[in-house]
Residue, then its C-alpha position, 0 to 999 in steps of 0.5 A: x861491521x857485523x864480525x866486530x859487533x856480534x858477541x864472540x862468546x856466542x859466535x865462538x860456538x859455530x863454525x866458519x859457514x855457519x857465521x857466514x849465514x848468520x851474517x847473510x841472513x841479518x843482512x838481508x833483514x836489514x835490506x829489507x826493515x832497515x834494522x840493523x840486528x847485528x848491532x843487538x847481542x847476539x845470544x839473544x838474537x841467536x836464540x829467537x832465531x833458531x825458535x823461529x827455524x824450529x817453528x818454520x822447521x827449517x834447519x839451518x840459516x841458509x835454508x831460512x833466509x832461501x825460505x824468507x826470499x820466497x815468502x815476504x810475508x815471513x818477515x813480519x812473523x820473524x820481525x814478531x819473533x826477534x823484537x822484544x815486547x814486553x811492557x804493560x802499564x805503569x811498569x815498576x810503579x817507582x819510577x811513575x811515582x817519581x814523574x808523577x811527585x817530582x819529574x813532571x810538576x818540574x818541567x811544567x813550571x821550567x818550562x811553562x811557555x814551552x809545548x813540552x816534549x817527551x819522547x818515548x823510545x822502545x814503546x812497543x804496544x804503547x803501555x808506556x806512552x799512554x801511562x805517560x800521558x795519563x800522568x800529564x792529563x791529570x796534572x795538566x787538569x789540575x793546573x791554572x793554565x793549560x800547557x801544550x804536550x807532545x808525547x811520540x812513542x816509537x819502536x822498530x816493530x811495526x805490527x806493535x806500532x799498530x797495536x798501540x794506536x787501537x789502544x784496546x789491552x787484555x787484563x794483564x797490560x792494566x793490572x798496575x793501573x789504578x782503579x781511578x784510571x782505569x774508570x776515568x780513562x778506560x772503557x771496557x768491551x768483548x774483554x778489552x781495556x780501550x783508552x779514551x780519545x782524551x789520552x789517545x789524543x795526547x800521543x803520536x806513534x812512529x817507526x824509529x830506530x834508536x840506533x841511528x842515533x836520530x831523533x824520530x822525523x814525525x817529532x819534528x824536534x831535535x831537543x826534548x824535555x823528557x825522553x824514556x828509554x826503558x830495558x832497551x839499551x840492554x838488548x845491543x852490544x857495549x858499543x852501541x848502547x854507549x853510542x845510543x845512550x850518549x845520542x839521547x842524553x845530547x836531545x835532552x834540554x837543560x833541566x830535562x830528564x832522561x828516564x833508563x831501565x832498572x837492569x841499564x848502566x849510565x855511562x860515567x861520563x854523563x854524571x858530569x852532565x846528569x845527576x839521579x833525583x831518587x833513589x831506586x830509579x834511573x830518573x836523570x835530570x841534565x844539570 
């Protein structure tokens, strides 16, 4: 499995034994986290690797993963050094515009009678998850009725995982975050921006792998009206990311939205299923 999906453009710069312990050592880290990283390109996995060996200095693969065998700690500081966190509230504005404008008032009057269900997949530290639930806290204060929300944020990384639900951020997450929000919802202490309970409350936080092509176990659901799946998909091999994305679409209900990154393709076949609401974002609304 791993010889076909790993990029042979990267694989065709080393040799036979150094392939082989690439193999063995991503092996061993999916006995060990059951993630699968062969599946995401490996030049950039390649790359994070040999930071991680130059700061360890260790100097090949096979002496790395001798070195991971006899130190279990060492995981989670490569778990750290392979996955990508990059997020902070609110990215690209657009995109929040439209589930503010459009995307949410939407479902709200679809599916009224409905525990709205949105699914936030690549979470990371939260950012996302919490941006979301700021949206729908302030158009949920505003409605007649008080309808029913469930936002779950998952990711592979369990340390960002735990740092999403302390909820505390340094200055750069927020500089996207309307002054407004920022007072209403945040409270300042020792440099941190700390989320109030009435948005902490809205959200569930659970280790998941997209590429299972599941829906996470904590949502209990296997269908949602909204799930975001932002700059994930860029980081697996062409195959998975078709599989991974055609997965998604299918746990989205009719009139639900799915919600992709600027830099990620939507697979052609889909346009059938899938129509974008506006221009300059990768917001879908299943037909």
């Amino acid at each position: 499995m791993a010889g076909v999906i790993i990029d042979r453009v990267y694989m065709s710069t080393m040799d036979a034994n150094n392939k082989e312990e690439l193999y063995s050592l991503l092996e061993y880290v999916k006995e060990l986290s059951a993630v699968d990283f062969a599946v995401y390109r490996q030049t950039t996995i390649g790359r994070r690797l040999e930071t991680r060996l130059m700061r360890t200095g260790i100097p090949d693969y096979a002496s790395y993963l001798d070195y991971l065998k006899g130190n279990p700690g060492e995981l989670y500081a490569l778990m750290d050094a392979i996955t990508i966190k990059v997020s902070c509230f609110f990215r690209n504005p657009f995109v929040f515009e439209a589930l503010r404008e459009i995307v949410i008032p939407e479902l709200l009057d679809t599916f009224k009678n409905d525990t709205l269900r949105i699914w936030c997949a690549g979470c990371a530290k939260g950012e996302e998850a919490y941006s979301v639930a700021i949206l729908f806290k302030e158009i949920i204060d505003k409605e007649a009725f008080s309808p029913k929300v469930f936002i779950i944020g998952t990711d592979i990384d369990r340390a960002a995982l735990e740092d999403a639900k302390k909820a505390a951020y340094k200055a750069d997450s927020v500089l996207e975050v309307k002054k407004y929000y920022l007072d209403r919802y945040f409270d300042v202490k020792d440099g941190f921006y700390h989320l109030k309970e009435e948005i902490t409350s809205l959200v569930t936080f659970a280790y998941h792998d997209v590429t299972t092509l599941t829906t996470p176990k904590e949502g209990v659901f296997s269908d949602y009206h909204l799930i975001l799946c932002r700059n994930v998909l860029i980081y697996f091999e062409k195959e998975i990311c078709r599989k991974v994305l055609n997965s998604l679409s299918g746990f989205i209900l009719k009139n639900g939205y799915l919600v992709l990154g600027e830099a990620e393709t939507f697979m052609p076949q889909l346009t059938k299923d899938y129509e974008g609401i506006m221009r300059g974002t990768k917001v879908f609304k299943r037909k």
